[in-house]
N, C-alpha and C positions, 0 to 999 in steps of 0.2 A: 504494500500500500504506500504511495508515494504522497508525500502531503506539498502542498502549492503554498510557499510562504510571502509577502512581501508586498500585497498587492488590493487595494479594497474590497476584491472578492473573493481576498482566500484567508486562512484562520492566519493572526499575526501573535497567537499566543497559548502557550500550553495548555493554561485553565479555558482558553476557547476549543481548543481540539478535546479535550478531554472530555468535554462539555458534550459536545457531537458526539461522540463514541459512547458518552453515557445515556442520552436521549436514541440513539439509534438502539444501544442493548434494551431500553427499557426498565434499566434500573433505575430505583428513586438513591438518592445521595445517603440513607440509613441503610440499604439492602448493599449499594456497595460497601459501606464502610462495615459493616458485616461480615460480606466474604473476603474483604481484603484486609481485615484487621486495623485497618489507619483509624484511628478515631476521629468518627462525624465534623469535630472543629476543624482540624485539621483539614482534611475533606475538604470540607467548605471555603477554609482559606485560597488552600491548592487550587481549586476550581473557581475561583473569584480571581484569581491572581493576584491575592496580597501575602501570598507566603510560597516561599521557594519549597517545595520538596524534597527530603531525604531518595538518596537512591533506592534505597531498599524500599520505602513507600510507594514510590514513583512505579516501581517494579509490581509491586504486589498488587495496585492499581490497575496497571498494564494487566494483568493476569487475569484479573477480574472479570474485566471488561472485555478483554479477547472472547474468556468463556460465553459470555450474551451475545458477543456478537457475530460467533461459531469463525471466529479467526484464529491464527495461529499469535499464540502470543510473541512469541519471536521474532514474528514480522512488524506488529503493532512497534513493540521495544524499538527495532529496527527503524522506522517510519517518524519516531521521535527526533533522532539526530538532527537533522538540518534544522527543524526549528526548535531548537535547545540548547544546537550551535549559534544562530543567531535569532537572537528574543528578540521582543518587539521592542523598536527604536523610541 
């Protein structure tokens, strides 16, 4: 899955890509933080973009979400880099 960054019509930030990938699975933000263990505040910050995330949350996120959305988690992980490489300006 390639992600399109940079551009007014494409995601300029993790808490928005996340966002999309949490709305397409269908999970509500309590049911992820559930099977991903992060706690709900957390969550909520990550997904708001007022709080940077831990690798290992950011991971177990990714994991989450893969499952709802019958992806390969590996690839989602994967699909992160370039906008992670460069965040929103």
């Amino acid at each position: 899955m390639e992600i399109e960054t940079g551009n007014h019509y494409s995601l300029r930030s993790l808490g928005e890509l996340l966002t999309v990938w949490r709305l397409r699975s269908s999970k509500r933000l309590s049911e992820l933080s559930q099977q991903s263990g992060v706690p709900y505040a957390t969550l909520w910050g990550i997904f708001h973009d007022r709080r940077q995330p831990r690798a290992a949350d950011l991971r177990a996120i990714v994991r989450a979400l893969a499952e709802g959305l019958g992806e390969d988690a590996d690839e989602l992980w994967t699909a992160l880099g370039p906008l992670l490489d460069h965040p929103r300006d």
